[in-house]
MIDO-132198 format. One record per residue: x, y, z of N, C-alpha, C in turn; residue number from 1; residue in one letter. Coordinates in steps of 0.2 Angstrom, whole numbers. Layout:
REM residues N
{atom {X Y Z} {X Y Z} {X Y Z} NUM "a"}
...
REM end
This chain:
REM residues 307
{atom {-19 7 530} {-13 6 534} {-14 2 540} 1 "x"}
{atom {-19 2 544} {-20 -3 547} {-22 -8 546} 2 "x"}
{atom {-26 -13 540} {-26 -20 538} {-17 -19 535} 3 "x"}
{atom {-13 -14 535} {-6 -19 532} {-2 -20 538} 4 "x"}
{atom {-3 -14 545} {-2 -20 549} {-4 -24 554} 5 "x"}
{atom {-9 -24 553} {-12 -30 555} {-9 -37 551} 6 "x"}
{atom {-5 -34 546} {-6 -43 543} {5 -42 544} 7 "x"}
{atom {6 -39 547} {13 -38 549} {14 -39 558} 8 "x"}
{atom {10 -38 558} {9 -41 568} {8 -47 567} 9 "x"}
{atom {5 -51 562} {1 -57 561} {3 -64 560} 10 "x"}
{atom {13 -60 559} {18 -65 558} {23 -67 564} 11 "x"}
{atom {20 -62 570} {26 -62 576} {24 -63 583} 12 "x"}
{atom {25 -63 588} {24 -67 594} {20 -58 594} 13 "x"}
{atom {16 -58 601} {11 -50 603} {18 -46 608} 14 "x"}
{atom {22 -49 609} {28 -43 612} {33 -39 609} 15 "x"}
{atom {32 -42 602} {36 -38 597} {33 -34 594} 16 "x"}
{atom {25 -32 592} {20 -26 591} {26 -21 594} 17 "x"}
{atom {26 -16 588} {27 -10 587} {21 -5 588} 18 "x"}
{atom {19 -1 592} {13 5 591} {17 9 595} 19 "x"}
{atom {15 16 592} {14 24 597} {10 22 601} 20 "x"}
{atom {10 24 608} {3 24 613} {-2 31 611} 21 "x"}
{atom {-8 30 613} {-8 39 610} {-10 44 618} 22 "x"}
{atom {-3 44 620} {0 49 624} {-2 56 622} 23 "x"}
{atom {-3 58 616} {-1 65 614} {3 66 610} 24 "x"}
{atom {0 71 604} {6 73 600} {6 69 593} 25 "x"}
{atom {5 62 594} {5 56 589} {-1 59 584} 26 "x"}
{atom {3 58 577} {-4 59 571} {-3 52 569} 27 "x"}
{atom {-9 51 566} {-9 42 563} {-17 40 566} 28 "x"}
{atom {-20 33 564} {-26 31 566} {-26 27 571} 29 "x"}
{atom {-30 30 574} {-33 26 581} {-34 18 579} 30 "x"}
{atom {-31 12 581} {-32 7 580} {-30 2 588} 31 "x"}
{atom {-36 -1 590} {-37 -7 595} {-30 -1 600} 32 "x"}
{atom {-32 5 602} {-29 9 606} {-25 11 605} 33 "x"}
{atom {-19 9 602} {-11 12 599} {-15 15 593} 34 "x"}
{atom {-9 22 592} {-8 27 583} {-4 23 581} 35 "x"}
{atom {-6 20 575} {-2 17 570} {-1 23 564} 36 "x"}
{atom {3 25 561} {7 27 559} {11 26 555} 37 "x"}
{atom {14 31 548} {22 27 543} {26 24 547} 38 "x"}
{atom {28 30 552} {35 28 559} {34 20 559} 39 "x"}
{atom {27 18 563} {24 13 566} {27 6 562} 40 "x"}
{atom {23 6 554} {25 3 551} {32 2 548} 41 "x"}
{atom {36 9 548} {44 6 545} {46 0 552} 42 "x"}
{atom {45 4 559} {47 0 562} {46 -8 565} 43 "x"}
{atom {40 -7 562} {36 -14 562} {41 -19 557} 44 "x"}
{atom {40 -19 554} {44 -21 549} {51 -22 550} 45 "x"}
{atom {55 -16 552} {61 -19 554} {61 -23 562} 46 "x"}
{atom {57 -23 563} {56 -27 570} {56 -33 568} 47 "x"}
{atom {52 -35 563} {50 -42 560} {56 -46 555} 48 "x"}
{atom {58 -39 553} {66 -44 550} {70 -47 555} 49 "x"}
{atom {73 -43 559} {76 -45 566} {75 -52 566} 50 "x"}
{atom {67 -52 567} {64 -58 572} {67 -66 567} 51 "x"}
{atom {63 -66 560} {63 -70 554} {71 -70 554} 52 "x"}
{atom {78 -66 556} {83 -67 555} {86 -71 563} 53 "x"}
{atom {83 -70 565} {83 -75 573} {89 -68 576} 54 "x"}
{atom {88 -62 575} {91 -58 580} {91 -56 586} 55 "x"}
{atom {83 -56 586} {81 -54 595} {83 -60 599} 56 "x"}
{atom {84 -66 597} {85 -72 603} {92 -71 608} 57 "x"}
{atom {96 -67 603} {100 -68 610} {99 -62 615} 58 "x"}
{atom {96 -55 611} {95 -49 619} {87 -56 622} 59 "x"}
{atom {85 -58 620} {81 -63 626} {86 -67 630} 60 "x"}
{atom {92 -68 626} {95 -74 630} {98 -71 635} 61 "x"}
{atom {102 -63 633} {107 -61 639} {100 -57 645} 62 "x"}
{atom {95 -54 643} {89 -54 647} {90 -60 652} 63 "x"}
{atom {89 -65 650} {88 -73 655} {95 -74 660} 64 "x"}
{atom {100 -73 656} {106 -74 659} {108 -69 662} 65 "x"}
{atom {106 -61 662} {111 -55 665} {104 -52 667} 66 "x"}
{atom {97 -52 667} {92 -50 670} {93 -41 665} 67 "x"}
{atom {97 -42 661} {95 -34 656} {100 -34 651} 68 "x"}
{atom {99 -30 646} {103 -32 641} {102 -23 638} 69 "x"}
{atom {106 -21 632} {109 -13 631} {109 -12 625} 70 "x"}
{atom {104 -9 622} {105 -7 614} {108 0 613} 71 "x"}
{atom {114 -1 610} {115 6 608} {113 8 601} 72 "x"}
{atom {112 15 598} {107 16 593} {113 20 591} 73 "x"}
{atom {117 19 586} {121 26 583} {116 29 576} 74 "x"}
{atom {116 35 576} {114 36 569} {109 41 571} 75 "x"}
{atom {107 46 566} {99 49 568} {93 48 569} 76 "x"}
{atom {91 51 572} {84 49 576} {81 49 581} 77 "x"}
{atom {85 51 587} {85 53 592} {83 43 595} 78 "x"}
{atom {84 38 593} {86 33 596} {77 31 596} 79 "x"}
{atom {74 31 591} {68 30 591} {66 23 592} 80 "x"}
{atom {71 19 585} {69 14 585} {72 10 589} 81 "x"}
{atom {78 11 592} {82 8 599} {77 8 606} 82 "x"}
{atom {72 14 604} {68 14 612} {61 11 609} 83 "x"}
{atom {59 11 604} {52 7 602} {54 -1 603} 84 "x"}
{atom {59 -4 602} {63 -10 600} {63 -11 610} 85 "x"}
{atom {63 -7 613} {66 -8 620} {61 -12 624} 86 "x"}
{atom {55 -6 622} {50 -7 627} {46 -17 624} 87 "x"}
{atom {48 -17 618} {46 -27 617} {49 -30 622} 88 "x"}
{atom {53 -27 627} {53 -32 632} {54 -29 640} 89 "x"}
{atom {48 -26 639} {45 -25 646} {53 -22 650} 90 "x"}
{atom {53 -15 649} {59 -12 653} {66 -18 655} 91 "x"}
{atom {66 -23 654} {74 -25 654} {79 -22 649} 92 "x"}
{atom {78 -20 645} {82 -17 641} {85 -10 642} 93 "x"}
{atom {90 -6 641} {93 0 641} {95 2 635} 94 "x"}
{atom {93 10 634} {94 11 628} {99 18 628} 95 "x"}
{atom {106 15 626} {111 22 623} {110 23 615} 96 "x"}
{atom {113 30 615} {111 33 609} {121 36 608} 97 "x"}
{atom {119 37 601} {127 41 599} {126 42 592} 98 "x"}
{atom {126 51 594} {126 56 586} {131 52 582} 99 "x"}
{atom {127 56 574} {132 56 570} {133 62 569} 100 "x"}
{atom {139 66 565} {140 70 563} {138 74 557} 101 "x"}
{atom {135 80 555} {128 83 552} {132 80 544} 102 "x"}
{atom {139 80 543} {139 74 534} {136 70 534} 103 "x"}
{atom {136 65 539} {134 59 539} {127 56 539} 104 "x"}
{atom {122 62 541} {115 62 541} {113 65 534} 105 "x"}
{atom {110 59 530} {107 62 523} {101 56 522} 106 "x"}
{atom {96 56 517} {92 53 515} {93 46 514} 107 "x"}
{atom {99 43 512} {100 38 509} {103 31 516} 108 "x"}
{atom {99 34 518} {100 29 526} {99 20 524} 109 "x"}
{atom {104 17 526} {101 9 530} {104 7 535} 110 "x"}
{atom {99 4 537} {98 1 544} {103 -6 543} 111 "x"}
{atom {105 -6 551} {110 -13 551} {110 -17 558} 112 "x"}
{atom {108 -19 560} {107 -22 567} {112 -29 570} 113 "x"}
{atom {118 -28 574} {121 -30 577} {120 -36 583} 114 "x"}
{atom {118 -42 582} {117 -44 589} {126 -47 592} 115 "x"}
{atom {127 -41 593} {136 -43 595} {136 -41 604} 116 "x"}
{atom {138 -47 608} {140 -44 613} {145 -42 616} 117 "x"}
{atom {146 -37 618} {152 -33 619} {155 -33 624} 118 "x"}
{atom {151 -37 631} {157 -39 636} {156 -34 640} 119 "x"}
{atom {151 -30 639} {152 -25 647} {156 -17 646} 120 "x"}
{atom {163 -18 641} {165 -13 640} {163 -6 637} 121 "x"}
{atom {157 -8 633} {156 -1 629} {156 6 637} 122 "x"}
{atom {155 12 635} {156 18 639} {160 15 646} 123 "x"}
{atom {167 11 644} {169 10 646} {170 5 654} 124 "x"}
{atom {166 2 653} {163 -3 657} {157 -1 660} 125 "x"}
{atom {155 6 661} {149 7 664} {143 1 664} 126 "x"}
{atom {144 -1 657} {139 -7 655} {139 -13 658} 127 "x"}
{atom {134 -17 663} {137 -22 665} {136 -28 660} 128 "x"}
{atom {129 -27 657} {126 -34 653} {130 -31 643} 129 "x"}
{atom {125 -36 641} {128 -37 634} {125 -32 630} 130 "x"}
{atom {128 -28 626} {124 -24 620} {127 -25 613} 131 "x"}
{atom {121 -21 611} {118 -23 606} {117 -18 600} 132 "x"}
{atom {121 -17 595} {121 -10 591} {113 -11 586} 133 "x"}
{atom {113 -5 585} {108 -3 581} {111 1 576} 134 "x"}
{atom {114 3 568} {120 5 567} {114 7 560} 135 "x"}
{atom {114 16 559} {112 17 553} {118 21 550} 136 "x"}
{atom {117 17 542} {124 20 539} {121 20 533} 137 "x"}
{atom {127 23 529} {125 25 521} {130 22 515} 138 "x"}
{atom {127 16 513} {130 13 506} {136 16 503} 139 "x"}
{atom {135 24 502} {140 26 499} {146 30 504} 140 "x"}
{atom {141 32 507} {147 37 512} {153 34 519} 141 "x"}
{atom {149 29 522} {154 27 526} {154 19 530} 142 "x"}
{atom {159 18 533} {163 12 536} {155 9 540} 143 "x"}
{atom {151 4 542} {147 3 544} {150 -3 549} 144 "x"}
{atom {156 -3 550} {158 -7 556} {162 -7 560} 145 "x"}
{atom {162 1 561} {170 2 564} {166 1 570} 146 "x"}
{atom {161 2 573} {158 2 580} {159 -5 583} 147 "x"}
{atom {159 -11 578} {159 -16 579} {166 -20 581} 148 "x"}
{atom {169 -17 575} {178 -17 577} {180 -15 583} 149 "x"}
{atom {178 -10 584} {180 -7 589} {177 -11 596} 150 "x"}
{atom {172 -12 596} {171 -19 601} {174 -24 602} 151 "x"}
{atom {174 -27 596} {179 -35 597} {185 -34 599} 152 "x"}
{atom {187 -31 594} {194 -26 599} {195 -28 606} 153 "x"}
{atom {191 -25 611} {190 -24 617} {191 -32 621} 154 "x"}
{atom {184 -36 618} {184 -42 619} {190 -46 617} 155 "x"}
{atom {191 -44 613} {197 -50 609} {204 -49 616} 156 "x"}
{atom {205 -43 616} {212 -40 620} {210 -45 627} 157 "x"}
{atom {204 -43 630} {201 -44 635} {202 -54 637} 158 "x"}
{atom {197 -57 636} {196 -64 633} {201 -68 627} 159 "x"}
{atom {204 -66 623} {209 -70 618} {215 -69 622} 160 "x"}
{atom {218 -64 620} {222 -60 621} {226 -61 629} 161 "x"}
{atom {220 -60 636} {221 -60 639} {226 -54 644} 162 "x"}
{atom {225 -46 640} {231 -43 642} {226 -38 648} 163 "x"}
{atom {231 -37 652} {229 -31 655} {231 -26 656} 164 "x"}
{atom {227 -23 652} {232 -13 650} {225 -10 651} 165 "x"}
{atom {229 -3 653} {225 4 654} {221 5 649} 166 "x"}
{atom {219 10 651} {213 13 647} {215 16 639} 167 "x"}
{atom {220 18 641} {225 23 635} {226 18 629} 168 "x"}
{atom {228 9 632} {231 8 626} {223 1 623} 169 "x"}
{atom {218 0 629} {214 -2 627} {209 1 620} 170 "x"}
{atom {208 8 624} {204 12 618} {207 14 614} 171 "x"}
{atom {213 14 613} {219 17 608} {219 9 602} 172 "x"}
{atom {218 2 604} {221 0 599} {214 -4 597} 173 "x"}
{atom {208 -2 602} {202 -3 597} {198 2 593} 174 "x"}
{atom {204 9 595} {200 15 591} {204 14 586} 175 "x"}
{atom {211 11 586} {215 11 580} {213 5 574} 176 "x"}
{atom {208 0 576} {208 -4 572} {200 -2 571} 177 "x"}
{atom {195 0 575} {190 3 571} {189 8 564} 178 "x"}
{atom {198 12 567} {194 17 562} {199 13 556} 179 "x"}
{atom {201 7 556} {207 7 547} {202 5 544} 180 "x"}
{atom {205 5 536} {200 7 531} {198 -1 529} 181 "x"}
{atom {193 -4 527} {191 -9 524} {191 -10 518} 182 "x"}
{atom {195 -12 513} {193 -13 506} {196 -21 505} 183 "x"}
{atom {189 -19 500} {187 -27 495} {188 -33 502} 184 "x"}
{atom {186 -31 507} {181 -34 513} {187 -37 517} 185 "x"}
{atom {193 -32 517} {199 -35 520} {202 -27 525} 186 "x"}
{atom {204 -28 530} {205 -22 535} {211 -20 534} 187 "x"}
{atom {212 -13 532} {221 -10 528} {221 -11 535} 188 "x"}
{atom {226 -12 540} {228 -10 546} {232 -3 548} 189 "x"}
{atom {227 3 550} {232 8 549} {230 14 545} 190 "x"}
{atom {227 11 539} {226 15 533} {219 19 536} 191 "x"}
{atom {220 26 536} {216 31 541} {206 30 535} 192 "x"}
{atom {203 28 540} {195 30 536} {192 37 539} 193 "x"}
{atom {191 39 535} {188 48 537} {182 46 540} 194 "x"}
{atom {179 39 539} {170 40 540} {172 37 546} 195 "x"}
{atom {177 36 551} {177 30 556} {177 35 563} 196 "x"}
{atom {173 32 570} {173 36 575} {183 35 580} 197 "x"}
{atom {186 38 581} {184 46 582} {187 49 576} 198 "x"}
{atom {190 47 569} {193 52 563} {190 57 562} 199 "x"}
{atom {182 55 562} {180 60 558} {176 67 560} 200 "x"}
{atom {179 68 568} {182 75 568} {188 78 568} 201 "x"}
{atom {193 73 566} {198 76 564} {199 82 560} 202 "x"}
{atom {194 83 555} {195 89 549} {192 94 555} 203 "x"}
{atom {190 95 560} {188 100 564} {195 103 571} 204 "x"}
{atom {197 97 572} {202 100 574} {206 105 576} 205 "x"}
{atom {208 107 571} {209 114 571} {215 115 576} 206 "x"}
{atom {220 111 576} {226 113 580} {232 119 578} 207 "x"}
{atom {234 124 582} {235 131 582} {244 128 581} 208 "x"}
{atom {247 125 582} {254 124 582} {257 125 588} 209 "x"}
{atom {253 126 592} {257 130 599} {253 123 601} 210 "x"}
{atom {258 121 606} {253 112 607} {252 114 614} 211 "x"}
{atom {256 119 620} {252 121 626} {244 124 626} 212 "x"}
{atom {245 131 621} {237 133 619} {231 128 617} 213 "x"}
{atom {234 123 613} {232 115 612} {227 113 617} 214 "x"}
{atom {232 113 622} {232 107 629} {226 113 631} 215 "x"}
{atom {227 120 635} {223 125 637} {218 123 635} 216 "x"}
{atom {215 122 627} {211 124 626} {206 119 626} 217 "x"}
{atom {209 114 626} {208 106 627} {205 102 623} 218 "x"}
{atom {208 106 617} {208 102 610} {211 95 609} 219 "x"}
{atom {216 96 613} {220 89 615} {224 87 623} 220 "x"}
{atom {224 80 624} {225 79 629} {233 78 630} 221 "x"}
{atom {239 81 635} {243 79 637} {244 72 636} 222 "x"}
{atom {249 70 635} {252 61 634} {250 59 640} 223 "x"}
{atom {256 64 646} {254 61 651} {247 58 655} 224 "x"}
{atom {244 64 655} {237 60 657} {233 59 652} 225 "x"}
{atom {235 57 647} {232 51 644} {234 43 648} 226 "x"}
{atom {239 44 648} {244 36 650} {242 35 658} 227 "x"}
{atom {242 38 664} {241 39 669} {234 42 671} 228 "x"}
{atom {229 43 665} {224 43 668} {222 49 673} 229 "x"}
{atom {225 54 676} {227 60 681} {228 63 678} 230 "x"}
{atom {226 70 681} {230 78 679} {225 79 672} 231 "x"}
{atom {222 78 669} {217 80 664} {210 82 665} 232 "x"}
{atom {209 86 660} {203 87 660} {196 80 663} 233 "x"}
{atom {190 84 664} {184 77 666} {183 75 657} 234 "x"}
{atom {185 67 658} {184 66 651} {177 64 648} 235 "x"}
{atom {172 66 655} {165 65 653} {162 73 651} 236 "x"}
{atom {168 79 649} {169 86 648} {171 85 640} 237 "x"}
{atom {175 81 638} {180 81 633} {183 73 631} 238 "x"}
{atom {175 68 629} {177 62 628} {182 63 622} 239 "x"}
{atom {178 67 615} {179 69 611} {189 68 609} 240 "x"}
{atom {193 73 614} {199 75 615} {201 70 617} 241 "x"}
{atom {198 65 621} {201 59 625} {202 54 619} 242 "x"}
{atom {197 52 615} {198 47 611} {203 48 604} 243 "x"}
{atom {201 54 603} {207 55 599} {215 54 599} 244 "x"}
{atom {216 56 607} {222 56 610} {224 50 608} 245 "x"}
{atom {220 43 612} {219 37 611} {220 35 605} 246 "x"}
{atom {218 37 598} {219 35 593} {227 36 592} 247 "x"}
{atom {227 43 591} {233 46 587} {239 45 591} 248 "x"}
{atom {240 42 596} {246 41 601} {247 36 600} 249 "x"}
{atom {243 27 598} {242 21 596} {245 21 589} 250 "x"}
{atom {242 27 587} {244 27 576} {250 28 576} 251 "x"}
{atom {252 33 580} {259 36 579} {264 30 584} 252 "x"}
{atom {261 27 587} {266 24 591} {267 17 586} 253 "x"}
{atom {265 16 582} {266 11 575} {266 11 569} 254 "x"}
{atom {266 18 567} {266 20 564} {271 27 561} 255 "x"}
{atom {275 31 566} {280 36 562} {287 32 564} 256 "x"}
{atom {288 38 557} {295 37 553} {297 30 553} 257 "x"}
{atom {291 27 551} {290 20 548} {292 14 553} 258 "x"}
{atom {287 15 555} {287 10 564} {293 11 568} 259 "x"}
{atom {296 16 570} {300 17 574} {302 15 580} 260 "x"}
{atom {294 14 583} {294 14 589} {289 7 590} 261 "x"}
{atom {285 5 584} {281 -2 583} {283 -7 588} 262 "x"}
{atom {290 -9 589} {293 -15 594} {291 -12 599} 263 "x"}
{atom {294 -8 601} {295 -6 609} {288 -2 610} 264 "x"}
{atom {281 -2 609} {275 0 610} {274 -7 611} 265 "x"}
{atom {274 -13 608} {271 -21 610} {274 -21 615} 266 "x"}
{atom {279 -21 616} {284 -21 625} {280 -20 629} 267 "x"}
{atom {278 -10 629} {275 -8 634} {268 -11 635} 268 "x"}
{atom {264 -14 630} {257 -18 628} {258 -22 635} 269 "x"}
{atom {264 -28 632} {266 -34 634} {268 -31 644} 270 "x"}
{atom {270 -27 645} {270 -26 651} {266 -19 655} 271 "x"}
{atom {261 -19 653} {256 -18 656} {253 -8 655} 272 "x"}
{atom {256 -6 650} {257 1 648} {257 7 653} 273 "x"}
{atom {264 6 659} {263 10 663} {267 18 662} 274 "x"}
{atom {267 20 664} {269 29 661} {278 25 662} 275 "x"}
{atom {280 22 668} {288 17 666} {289 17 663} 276 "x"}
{atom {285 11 662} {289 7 653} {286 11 649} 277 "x"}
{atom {281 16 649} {283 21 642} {289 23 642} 278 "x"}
{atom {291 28 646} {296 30 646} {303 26 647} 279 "x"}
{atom {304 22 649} {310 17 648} {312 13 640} 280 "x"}
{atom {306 12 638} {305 7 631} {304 13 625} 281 "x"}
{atom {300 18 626} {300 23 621} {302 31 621} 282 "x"}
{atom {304 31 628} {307 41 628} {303 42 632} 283 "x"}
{atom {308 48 634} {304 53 639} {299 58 636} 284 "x"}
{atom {294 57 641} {285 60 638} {285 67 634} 285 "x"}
{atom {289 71 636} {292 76 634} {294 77 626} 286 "x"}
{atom {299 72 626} {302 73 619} {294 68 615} 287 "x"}
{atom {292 63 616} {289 59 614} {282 65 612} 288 "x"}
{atom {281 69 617} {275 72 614} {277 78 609} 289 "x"}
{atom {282 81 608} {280 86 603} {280 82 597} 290 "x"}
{atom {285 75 595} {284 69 590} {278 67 587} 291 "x"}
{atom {274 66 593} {265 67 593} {261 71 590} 292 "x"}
{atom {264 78 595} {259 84 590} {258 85 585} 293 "x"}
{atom {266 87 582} {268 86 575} {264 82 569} 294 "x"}
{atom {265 75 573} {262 70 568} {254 69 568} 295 "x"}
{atom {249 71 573} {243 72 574} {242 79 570} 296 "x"}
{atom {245 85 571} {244 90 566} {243 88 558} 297 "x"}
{atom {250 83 555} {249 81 549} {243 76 547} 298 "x"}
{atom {240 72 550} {237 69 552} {229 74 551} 299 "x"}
{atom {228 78 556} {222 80 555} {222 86 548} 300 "x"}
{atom {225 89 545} {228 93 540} {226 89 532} 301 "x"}
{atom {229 85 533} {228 78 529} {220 77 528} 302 "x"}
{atom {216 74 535} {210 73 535} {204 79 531} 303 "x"}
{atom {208 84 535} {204 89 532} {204 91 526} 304 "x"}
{atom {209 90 522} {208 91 513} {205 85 511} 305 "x"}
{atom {205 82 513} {204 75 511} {194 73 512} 306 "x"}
{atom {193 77 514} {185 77 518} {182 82 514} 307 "x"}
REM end
């Protein structure tokens, strides 16, 4: 095990070595001080694809440019390879993590590494520099690029687009275009994917009919404070409830009773999505939200036979 990696370090610069230090705890052979390991070696390996595929140049480039650069790790494994991959360059780097849900974790895992910069927005701007996904996903079971959609998105709106809107309709139409379905390598817009972040807790859901017990129990968020950003729960309490809202009030704003309201939502887009021109351009919050419940109930109901 160790002449095989030795001869896998043997093709990469010495700061992209992968080893366990032996801190404790590590089983594997003592080799020139580092436990070398299976772990050691998957990761070795996908370190060195990266490299041969010219992936790491640009977390060196944004390293250079921004002084630090953010890999986020979705997928199981408590962010191993994301934090083994970090330390290659000497603490600039930051390592965020984001579970998958207990279906989506099985044997049949691959690995997919993103050098996509995302502008700072992921966790909602907290980020200043560029990240960096690290995306384990499964051939058969789901969407491997909603996380990335869902970035560009952000960027696109941001940088292309040029628009300035709230939080509500930002994450609502890169949560709407994350989660649509992908076939034969073309994006259904709209068409709902069970494997996409945030749908695929919609089969858990579990909305009572009673949409104030709803709010209470804060399974779902009010229209209003979604749109206005006040009067809700800490959505570092119930990101979960947030982003859904953000989804299904985006879907449903283009989607019921067959674009009803499609025009006059670009309106409120085009003029800055304030709780006003919601209500000027599409109804008062009132009537508009029980239209919502209604259609997010079917919505999640659907999902869950469906799952």
């Amino acid at each position: 095990m160790t002449a095989f990696y030795d001869a896998l370090v043997s093709t990469i610069p010495p700061h992209y070595h992968i080893a366990a230090p032996p801190c404790g705890g590590e089983l594997g052979a003592l080799h020139n001080g580092r436990i070398i390991n299976p772990d050691v070696i998957l990761y070795q390996r996908r370190v060195n694809a990266l490299y041969a595929g010219g992936a790491l140049q640009p977390i060196e480039n944004a390293i250079a440019s921004h002084g630090s650069a953010n890999i986020l790790e979705i997928g199981p494994g408590h962010g191993v390879f994301a934090r083994a991959l970090a330390e290659c360059f000497a603490g600039a780097v930051n390592v965020f993590l984001v579970d998958l849900p207990h279906y989506l974790q099985n044997p049949g895992e691959i690995f997919t590494f993103a050098t996509f910069q995302a502008g700072g927005v992921f966790y909602g701007g907290l980020i200043g520099a560029p990240v960096y996904m690290i995306v384990h996903h499964f051939a058969s079971q789901w969407n491997p690029y909603h996380w990335m959609l869902h970035e560009a998105t952000h960027q696109l709106n941001r940088e292309v687009a040029h628009l300035a809107i709230p939080k509500w309709i930002d994450e609502g139409l890169a949560a709407y275009f994350g989660a649509s379905e992908i076939r034969d390598d073309k994006l259904i817009r709209g068409s709902i994917d069970i494997n996409a972040y945030p749908i695929w807790w919609l089969p858990s859901l579990a909305l009572s009919g009673n949409i104030e017990a709803d709010f209470e129990s804060r399974k779902i968020i009010p229209i209003r404070a979604l749109i206005s950003g006040t009067g809700g729960p800490d959505i570092a309490q119930n990101v979960n409830a947030y982003y859904i809202g953000y989804w299904s009030l985006t879907h449903f704003l283009f989607h019921f009773d067959h674009g009803r309201y499609a025009s006059k939502f670009k309106q409120v887009i085009a003029e800055g999505g304030t709780l006003e021109s919601f209500e000027r351009n599409i109804g008062p919050v009132e009537r508009i939200q029980i239209e919502w419940y209604s259609y997010l109930r079917q919505r999640a109901d659907a999902e869950k036979h469906r799952s």
